[in-house]
SEVOTOR-955580 format. One record per residue (C-alpha): residue number from 1; residue in three letters; x, y, z. Coordinates in nm, 4 decimals. Layout:
<tipas>
@num: NUM residu: ALA x: X y: Y z: Z $
...
</tipas>
This chain:
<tipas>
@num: 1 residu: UNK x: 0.1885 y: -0.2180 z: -2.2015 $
@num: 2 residu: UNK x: 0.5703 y: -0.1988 z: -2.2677 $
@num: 3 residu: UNK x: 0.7600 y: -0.4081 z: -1.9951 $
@num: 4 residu: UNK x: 1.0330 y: -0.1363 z: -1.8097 $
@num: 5 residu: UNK x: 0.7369 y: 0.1434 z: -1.8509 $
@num: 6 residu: UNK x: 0.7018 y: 0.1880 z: -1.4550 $
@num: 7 residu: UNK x: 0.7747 y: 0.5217 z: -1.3628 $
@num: 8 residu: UNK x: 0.7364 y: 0.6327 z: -0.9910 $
@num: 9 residu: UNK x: 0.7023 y: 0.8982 z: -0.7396 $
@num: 10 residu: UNK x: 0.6871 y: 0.8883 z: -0.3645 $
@num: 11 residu: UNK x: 0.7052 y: 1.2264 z: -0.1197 $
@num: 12 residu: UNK x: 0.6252 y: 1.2742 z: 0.2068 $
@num: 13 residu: UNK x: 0.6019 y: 1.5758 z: 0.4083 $
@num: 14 residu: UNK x: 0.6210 y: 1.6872 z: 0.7310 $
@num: 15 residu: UNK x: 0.4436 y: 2.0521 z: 0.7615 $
@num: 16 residu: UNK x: 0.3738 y: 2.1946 z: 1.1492 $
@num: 17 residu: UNK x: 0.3783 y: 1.8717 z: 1.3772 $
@num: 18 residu: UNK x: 0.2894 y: 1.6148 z: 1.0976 $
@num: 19 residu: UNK x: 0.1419 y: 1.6343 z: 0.7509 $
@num: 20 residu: UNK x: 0.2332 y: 1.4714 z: 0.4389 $
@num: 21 residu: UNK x: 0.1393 y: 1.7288 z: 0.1251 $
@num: 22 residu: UNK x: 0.3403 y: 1.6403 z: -0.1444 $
@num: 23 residu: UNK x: 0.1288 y: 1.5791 z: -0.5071 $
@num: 24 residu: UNK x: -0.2105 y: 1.7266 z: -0.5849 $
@num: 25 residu: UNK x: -0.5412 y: 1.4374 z: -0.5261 $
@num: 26 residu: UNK x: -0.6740 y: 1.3026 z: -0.8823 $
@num: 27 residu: UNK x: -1.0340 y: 1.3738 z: -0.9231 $
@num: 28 residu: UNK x: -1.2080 y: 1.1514 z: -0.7254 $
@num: 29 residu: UNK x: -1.4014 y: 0.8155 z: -0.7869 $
@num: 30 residu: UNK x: -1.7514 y: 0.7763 z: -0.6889 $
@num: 31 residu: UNK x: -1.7423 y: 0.5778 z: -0.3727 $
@num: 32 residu: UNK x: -1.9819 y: 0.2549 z: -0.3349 $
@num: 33 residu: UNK x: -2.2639 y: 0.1875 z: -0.0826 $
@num: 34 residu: UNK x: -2.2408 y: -0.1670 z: 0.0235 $
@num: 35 residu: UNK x: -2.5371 y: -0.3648 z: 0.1335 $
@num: 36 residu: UNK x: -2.6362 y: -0.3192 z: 0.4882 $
@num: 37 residu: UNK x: -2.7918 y: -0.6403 z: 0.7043 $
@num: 38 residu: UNK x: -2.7758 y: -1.0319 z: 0.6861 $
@num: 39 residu: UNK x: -2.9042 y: -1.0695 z: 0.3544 $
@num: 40 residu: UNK x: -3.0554 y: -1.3601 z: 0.2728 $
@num: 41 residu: UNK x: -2.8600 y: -1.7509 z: 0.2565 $
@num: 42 residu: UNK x: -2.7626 y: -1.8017 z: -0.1254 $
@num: 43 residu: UNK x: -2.5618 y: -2.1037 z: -0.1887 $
@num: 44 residu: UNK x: -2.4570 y: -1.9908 z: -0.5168 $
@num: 45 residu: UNK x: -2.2837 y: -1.7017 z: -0.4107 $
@num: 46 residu: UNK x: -1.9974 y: -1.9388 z: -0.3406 $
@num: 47 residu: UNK x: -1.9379 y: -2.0701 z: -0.7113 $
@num: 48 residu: UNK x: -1.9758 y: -1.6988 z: -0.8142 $
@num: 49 residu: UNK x: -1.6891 y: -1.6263 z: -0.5652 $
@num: 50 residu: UNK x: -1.4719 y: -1.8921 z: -0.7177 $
@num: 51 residu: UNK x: -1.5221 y: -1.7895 z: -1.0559 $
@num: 52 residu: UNK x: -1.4547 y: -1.4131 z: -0.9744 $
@num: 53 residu: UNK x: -1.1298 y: -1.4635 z: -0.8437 $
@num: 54 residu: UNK x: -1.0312 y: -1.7757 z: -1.0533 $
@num: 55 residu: UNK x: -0.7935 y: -1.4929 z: -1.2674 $
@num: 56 residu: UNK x: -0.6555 y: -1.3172 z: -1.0095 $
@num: 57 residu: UNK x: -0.5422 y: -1.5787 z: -0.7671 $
@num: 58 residu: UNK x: -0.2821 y: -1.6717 z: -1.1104 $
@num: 59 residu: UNK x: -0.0932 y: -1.3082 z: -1.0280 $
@num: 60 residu: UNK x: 0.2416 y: -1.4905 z: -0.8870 $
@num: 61 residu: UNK x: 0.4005 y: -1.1501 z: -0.9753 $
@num: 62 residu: UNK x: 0.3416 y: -0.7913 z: -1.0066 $
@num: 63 residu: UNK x: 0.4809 y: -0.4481 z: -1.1042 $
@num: 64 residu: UNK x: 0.2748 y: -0.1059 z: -1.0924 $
@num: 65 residu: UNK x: 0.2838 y: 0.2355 z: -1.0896 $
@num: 66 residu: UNK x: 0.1065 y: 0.3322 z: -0.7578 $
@num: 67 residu: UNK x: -0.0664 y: 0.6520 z: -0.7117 $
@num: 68 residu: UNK x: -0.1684 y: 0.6900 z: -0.3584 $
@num: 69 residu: UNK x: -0.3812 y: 0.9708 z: -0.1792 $
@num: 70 residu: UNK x: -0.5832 y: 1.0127 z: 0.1451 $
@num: 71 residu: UNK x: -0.5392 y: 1.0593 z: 0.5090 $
@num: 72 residu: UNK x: -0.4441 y: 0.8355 z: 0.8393 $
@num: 73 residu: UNK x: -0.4494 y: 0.9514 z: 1.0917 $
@num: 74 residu: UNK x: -0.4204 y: 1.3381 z: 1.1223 $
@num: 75 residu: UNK x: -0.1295 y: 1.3531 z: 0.8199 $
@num: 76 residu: UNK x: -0.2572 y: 1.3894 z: 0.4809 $
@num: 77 residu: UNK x: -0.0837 y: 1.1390 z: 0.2264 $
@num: 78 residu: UNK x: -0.0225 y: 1.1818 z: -0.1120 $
@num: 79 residu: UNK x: 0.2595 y: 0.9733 z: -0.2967 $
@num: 80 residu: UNK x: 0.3476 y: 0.8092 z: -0.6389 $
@num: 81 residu: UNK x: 0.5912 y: 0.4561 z: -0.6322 $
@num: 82 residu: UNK x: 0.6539 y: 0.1716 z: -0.8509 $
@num: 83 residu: UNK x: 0.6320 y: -0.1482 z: -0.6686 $
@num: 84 residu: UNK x: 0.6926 y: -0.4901 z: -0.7395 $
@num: 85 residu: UNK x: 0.5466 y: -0.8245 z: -0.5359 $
@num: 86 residu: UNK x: 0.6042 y: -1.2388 z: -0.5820 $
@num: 87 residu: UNK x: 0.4875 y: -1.4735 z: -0.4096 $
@num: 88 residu: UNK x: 0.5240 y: -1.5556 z: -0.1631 $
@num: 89 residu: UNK x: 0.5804 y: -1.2306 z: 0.0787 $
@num: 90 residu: UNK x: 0.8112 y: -1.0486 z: -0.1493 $
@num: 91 residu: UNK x: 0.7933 y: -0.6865 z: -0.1957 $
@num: 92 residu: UNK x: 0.9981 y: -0.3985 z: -0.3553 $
@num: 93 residu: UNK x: 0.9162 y: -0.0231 z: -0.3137 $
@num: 94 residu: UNK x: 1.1177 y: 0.2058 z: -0.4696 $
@num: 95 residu: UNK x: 1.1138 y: 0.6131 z: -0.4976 $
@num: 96 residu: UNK x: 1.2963 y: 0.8938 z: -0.6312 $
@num: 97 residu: UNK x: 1.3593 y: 1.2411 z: -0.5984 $
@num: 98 residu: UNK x: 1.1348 y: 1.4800 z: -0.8848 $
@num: 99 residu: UNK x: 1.3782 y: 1.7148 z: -0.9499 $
@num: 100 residu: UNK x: 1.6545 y: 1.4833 z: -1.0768 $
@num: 101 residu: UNK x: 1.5336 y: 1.2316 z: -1.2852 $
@num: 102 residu: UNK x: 1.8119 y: 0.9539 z: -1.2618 $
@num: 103 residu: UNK x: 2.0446 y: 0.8932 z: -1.0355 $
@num: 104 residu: UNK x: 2.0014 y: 0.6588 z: -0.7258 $
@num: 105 residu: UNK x: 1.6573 y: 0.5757 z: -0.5894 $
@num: 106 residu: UNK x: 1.5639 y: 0.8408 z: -0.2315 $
@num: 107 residu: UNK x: 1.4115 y: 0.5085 z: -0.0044 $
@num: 108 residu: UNK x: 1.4024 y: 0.1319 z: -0.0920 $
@num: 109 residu: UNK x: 1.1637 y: -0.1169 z: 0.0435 $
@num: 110 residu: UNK x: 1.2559 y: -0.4856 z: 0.0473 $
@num: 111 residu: UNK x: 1.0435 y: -0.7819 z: 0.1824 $
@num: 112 residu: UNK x: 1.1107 y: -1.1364 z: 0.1768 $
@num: 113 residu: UNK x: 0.8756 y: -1.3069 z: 0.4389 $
@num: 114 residu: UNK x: 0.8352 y: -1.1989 z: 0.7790 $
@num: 115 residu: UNK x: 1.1701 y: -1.0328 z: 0.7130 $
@num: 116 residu: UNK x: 1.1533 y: -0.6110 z: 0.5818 $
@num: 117 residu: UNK x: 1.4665 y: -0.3335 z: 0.5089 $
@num: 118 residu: UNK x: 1.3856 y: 0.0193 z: 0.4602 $
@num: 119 residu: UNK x: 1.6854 y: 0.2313 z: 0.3296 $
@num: 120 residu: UNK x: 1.6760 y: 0.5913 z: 0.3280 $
@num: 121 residu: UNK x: 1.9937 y: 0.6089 z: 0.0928 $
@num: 122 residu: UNK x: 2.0682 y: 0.9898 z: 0.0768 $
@num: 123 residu: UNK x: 1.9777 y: 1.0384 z: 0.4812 $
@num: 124 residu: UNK x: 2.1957 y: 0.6719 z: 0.5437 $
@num: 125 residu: UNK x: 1.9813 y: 0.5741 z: 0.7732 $
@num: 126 residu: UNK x: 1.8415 y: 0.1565 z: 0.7760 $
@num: 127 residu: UNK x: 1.5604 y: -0.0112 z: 0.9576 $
@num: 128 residu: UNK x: 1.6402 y: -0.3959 z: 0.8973 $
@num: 129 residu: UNK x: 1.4303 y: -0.6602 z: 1.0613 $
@num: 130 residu: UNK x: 1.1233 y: -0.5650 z: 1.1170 $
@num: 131 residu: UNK x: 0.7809 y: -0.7246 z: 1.0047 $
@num: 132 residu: UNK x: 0.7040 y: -0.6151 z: 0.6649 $
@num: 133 residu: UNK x: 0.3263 y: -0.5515 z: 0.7692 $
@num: 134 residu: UNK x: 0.4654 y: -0.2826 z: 1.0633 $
@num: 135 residu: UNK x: 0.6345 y: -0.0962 z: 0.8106 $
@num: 136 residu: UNK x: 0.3497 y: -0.0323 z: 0.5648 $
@num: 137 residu: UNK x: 0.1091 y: 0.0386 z: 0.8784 $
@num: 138 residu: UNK x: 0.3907 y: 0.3048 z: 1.0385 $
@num: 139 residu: UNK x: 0.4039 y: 0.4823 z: 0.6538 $
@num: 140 residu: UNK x: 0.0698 y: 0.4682 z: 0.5729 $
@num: 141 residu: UNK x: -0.1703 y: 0.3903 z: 0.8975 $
@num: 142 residu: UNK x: -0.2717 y: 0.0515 z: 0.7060 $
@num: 143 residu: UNK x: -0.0825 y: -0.2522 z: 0.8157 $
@num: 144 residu: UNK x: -0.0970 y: -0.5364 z: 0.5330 $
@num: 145 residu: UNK x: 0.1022 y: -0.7912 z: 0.4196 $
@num: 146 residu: UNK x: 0.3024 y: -0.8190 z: 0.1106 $
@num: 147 residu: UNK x: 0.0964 y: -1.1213 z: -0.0396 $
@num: 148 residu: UNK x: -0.2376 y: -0.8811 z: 0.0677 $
@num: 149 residu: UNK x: -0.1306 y: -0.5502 z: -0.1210 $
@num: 150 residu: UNK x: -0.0446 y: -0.7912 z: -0.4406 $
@num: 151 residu: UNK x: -0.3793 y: -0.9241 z: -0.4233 $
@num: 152 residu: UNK x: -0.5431 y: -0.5811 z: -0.3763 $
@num: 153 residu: UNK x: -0.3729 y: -0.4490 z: -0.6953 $
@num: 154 residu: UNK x: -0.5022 y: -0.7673 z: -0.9214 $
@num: 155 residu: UNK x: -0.8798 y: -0.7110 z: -0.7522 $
@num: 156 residu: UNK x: -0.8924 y: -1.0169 z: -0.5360 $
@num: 157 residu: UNK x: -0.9511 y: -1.0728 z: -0.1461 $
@num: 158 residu: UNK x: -0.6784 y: -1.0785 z: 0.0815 $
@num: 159 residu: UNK x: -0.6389 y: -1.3946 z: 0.2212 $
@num: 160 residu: UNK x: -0.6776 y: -1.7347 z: 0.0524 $
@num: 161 residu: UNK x: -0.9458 y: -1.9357 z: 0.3160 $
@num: 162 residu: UNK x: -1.2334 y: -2.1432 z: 0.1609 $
@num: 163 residu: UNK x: -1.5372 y: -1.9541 z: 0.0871 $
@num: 164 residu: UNK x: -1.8808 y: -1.9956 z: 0.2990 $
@num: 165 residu: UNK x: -2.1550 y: -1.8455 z: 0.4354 $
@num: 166 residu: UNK x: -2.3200 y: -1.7064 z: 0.0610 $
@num: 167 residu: UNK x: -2.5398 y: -1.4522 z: 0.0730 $
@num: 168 residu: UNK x: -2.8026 y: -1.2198 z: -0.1302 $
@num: 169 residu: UNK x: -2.8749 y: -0.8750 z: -0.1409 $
@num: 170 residu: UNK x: -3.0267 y: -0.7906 z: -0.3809 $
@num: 171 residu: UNK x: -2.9606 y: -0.6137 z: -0.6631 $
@num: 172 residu: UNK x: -2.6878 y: -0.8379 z: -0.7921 $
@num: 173 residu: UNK x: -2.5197 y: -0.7688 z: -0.4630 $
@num: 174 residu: UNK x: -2.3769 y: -1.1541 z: -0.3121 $
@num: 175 residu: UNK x: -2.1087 y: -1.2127 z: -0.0235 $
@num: 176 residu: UNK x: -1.9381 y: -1.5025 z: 0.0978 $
@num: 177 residu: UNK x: -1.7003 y: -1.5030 z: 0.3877 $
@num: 178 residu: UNK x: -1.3274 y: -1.6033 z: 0.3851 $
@num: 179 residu: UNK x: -1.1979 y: -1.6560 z: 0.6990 $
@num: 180 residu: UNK x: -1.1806 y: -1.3097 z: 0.9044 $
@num: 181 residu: UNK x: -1.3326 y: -1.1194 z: 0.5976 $
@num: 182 residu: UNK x: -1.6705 y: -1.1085 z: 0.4261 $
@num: 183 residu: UNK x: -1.6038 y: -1.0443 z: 0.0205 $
@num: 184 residu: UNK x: -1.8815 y: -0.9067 z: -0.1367 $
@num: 185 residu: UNK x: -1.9490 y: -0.9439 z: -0.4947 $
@num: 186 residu: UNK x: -2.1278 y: -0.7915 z: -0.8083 $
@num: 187 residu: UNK x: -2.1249 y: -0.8360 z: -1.1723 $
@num: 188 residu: UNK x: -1.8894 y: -0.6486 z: -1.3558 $
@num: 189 residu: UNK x: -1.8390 y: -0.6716 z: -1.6973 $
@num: 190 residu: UNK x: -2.0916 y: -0.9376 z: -1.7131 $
@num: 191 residu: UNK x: -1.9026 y: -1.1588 z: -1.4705 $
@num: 192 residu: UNK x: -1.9401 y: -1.1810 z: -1.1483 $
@num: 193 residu: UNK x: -1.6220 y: -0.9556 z: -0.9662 $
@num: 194 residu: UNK x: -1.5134 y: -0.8678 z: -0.5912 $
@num: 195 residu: UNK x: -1.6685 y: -0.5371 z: -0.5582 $
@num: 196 residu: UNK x: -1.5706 y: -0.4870 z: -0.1802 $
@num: 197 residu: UNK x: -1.4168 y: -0.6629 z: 0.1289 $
@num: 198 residu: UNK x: -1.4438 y: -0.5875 z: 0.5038 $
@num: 199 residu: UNK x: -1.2523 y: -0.7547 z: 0.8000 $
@num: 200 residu: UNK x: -1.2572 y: -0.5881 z: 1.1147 $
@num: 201 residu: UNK x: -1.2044 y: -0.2198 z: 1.0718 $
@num: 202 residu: UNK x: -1.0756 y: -0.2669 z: 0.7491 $
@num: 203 residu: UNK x: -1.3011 y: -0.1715 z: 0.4061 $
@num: 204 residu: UNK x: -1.1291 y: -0.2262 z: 0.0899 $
@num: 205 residu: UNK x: -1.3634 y: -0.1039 z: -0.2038 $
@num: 206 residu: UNK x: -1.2747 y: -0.2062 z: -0.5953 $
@num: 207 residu: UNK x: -1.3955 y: 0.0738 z: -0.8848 $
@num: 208 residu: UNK x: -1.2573 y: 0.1332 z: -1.2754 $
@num: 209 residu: UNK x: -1.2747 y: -0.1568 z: -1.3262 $
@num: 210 residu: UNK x: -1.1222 y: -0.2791 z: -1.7087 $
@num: 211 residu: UNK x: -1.0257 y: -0.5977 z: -1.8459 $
@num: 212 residu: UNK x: -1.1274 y: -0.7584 z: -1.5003 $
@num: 213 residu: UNK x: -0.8961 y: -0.5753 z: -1.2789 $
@num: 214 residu: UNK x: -0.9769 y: -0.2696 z: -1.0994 $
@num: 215 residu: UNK x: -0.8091 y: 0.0438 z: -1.1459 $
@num: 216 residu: UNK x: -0.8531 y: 0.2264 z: -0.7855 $
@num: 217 residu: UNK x: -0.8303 y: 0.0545 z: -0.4916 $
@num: 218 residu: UNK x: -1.0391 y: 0.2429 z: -0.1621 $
@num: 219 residu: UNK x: -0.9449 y: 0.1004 z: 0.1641 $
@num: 220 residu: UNK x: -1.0778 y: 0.2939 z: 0.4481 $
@num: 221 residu: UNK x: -1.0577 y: 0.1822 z: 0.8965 $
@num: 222 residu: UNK x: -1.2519 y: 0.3178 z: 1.1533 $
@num: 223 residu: UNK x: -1.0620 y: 0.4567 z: 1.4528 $
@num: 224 residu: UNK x: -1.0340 y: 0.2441 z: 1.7343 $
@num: 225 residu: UNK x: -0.7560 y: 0.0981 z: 1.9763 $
@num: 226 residu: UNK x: -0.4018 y: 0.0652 z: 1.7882 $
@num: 227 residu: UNK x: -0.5701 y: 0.1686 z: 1.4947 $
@num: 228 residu: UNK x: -0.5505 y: 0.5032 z: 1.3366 $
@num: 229 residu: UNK x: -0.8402 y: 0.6031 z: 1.1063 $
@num: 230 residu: UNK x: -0.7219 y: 0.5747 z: 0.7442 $
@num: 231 residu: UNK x: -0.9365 y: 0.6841 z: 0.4132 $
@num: 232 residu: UNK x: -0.6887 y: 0.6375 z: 0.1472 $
@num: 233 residu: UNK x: -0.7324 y: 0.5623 z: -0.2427 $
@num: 234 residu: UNK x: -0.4996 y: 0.3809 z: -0.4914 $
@num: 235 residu: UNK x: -0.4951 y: 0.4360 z: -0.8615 $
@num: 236 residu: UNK x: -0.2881 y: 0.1726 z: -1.0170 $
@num: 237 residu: UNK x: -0.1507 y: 0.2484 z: -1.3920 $
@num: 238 residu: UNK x: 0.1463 y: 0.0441 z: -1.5803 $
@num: 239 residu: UNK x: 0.0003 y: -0.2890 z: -1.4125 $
@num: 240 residu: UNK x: 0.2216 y: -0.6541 z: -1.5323 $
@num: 241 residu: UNK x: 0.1222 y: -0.9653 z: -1.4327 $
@num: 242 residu: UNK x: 0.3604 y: -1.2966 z: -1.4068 $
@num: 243 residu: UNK x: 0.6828 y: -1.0688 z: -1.5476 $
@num: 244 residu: UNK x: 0.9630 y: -1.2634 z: -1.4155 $
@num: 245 residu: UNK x: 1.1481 y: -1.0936 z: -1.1340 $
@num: 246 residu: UNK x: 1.4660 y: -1.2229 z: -0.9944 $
@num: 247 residu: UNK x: 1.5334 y: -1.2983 z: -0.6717 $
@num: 248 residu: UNK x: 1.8555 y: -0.9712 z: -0.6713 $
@num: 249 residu: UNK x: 1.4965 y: -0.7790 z: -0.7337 $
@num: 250 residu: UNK x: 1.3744 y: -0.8769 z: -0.3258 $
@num: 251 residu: UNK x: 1.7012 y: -0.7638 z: -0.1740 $
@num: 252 residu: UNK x: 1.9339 y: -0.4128 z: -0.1486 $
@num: 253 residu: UNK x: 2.2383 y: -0.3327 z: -0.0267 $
@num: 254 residu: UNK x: 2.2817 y: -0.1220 z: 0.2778 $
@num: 255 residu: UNK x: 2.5405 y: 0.1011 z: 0.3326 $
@num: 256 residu: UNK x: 2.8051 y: -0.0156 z: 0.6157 $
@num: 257 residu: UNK x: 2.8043 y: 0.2946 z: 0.7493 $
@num: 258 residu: UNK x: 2.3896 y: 0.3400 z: 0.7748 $
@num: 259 residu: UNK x: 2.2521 y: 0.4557 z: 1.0816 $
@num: 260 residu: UNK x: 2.0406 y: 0.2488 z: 1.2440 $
@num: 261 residu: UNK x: 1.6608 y: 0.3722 z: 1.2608 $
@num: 262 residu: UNK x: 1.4054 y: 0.1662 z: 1.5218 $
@num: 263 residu: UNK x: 1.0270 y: 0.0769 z: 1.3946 $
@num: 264 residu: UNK x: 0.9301 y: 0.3082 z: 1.7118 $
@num: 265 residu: UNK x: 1.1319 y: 0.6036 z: 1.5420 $
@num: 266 residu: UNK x: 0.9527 y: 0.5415 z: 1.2012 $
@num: 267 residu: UNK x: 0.6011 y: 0.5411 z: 1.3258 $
@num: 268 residu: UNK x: 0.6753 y: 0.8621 z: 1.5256 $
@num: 269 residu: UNK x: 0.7582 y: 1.0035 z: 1.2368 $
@num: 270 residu: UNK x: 0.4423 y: 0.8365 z: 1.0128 $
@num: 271 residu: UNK x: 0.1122 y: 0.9029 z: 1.0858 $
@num: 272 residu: UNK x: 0.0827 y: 0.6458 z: 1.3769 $
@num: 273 residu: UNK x: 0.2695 y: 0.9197 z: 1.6099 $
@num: 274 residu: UNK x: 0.0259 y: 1.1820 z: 1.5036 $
@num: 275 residu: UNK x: 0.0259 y: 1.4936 z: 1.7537 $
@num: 276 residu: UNK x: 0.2545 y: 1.2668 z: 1.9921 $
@num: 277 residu: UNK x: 0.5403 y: 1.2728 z: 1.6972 $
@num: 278 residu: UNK x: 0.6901 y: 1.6908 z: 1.8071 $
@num: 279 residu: UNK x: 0.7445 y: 1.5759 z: 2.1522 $
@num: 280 residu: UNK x: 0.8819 y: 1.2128 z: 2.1186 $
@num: 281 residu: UNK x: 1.1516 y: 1.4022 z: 1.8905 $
@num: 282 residu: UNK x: 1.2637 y: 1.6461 z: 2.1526 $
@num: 283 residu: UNK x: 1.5102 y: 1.8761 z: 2.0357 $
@num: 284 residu: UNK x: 1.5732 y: 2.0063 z: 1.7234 $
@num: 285 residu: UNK x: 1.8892 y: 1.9041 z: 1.7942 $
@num: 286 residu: UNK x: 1.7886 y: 1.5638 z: 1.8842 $
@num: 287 residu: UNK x: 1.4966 y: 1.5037 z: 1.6127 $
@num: 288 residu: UNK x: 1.8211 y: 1.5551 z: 1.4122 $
@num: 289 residu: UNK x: 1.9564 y: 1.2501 z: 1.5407 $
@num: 290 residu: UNK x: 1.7203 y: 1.0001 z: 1.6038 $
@num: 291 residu: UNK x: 1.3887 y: 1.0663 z: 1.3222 $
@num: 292 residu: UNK x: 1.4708 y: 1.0343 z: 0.9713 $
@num: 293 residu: UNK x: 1.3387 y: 1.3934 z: 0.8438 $
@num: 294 residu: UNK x: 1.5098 y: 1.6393 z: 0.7902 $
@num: 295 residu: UNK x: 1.4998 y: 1.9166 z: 1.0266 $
@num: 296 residu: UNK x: 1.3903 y: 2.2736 z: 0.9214 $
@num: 297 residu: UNK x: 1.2311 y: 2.5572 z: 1.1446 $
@num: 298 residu: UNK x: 0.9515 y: 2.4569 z: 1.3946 $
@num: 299 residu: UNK x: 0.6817 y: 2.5783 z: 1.1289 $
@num: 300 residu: UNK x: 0.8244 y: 2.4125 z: 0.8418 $
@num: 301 residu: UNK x: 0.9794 y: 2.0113 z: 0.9301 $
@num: 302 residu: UNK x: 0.9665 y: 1.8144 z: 0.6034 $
@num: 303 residu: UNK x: 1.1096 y: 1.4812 z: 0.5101 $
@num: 304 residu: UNK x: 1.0234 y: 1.4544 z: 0.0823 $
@num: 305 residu: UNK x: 1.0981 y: 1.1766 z: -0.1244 $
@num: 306 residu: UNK x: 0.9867 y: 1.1847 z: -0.4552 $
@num: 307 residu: UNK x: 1.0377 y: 1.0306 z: -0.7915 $
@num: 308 residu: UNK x: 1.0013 y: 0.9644 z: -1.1571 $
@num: 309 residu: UNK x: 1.2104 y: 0.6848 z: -1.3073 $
@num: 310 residu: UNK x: 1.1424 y: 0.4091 z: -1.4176 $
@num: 311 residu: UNK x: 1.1959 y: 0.1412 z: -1.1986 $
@num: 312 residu: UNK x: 1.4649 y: -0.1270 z: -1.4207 $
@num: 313 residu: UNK x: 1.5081 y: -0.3626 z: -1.1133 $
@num: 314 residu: UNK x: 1.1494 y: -0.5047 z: -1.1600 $
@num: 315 residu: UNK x: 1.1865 y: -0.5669 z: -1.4959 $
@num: 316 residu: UNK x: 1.5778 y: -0.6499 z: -1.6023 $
@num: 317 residu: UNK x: 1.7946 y: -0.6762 z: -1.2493 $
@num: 318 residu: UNK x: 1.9824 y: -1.0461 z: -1.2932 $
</tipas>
């Protein structure tokens, strides 16, 4: 893999009250059935756990070539972006329009901490300040952290806690739990691998796999209260591991004369606000004003962003 090889895309669109129909889906991956019940205690599920993830937990930095597709909610989702993560809790998403090729990136996503800035450069409008996990969750119905997403991409579990509780299932089929979240396992490429991981509503399932590392990423919620239902699938290409990335990489400059846009404004307009988004905008005058779309005839509202560049802060910014 050539280091500076990330090229991205990212579009979303707005058709009737909210829909977001920008690239066609890839063919589709064959989803998994995970094991159903208690299983059975199996101590040894635990060492297995440790030795499946003993690669992955090294990832202190990523870049990749994100192709996402699915639904949340009731907008369909379809989006390419190159995206960069350190540890800890740093993020960079960047995106750029398809029909010019260079020039300066449509949206940027920083995240350093608890701390996240979304610029929309050629609309001017900034939301600074806001948790980095309410951003991802008001673009894509999915809230996760920065550290979570760059363990998803390398195959491992989201959250570091000690692994218990092993169990069998039979047919190679193990879990442990961690924390909140029950991992389960299976062997993969004659090692043992996390296959899948549920905590709460949340079902994150690993396939294509090569080299260790998965090349889709399923993660799938059940509707219930706050959360939106969300079946949406990741195909990861141009993945680097440990490439240094600078520190200039985690930041952007915002315009001084940005408008300011509010979290509540950006999940109205994401699949959060659903059928509620047309009348929380008001006016066409208004929507003009306060959501971060552009505004185009009651049958037709679309807000695109879409790219294909490659992305040279991840790899060379100083």
């Amino acid at each position: 893999m050539t280091r500076g090889s990330g090229r991205a895309r990212l579009a979303i669109a707005r058709v009737g009250v909210l829909s977001w129909l920008i690239l066609p889906a890839a063919c589709g991956t064959p989803r998994i059935t995970l094991p159903s019940g208690a299983g059975t205690p199996f101590p040894d599920a635990i060492p297995g756990y440790a030795d499946a993830v003993r690669e992955c937990r090294g990832a202190r930095t990523l870049t990749a070539s994100l192709n996402l597709s699915g639904r949340a909610g009731s907008s369909k989702l379809s989006a390419r972006v190159d995206a960069g993560f350190a540890e800890p809790g740093r993020l960079r998403l960047e995106g750029y329009p398809r029909i010019n090729f260079g020039g300066k990136p449509f949206f940027i996503l920083v995240a350093t901490g608890r701390d996240a800035t979304l610029v929309l450069t050629r609309d001017n409008r900034v939301l600074g300040g806001a948790a980095p996990a309410a951003i991802i969750e008001a673009l894509t119905g999915i809230a996760l952290e920065p550290d979570e997403m760059r363990a998803l991409m390398t195959g491992c579990a989201i959250d570091n806690d000690e692994a218990t509780d092993g169990r069998s299932f039979g047919q190679g089929w193990t879990s442990v739990q961690t924390g909140k979240t029950t991992v389960f396992l299976r062997p993969i490429e004659n090692r043992p691998r996390v296959a899948a991981l549920r905590r709460g509503s949340l079902v994150v399932e690993y396939a294509d796999f090569t080299g260790g590392q998965p090349a889709t990423v399923h993660l799938h919620t059940t509707a219930s209260a706050n959360v939106a239902a969300a079946d949406l699938t990741i195909r990861i290409s141009q993945r680097e591991v440990n490439v240094p990335l600078e520190n200039a990489v985690f930041s952007v400059e915002v315009p001084k004369d940005a408008v300011p846009l509010t979290l509540e404004e950006l999940r109205r307009a994401g699949p959060l606000g659903g059928g509620e988004a047309e009348a929380a905008a008001g006016t066409e005058e208004e929507s003009t004003e306060r959501i971060f779309f552009s505004v185009r005839p009651p049958v037709l509202r679309s807000f695109v962003v879409i790219g294909d560049r490659s992305l040279r802060l991840l790899r060379s910014h100083a």
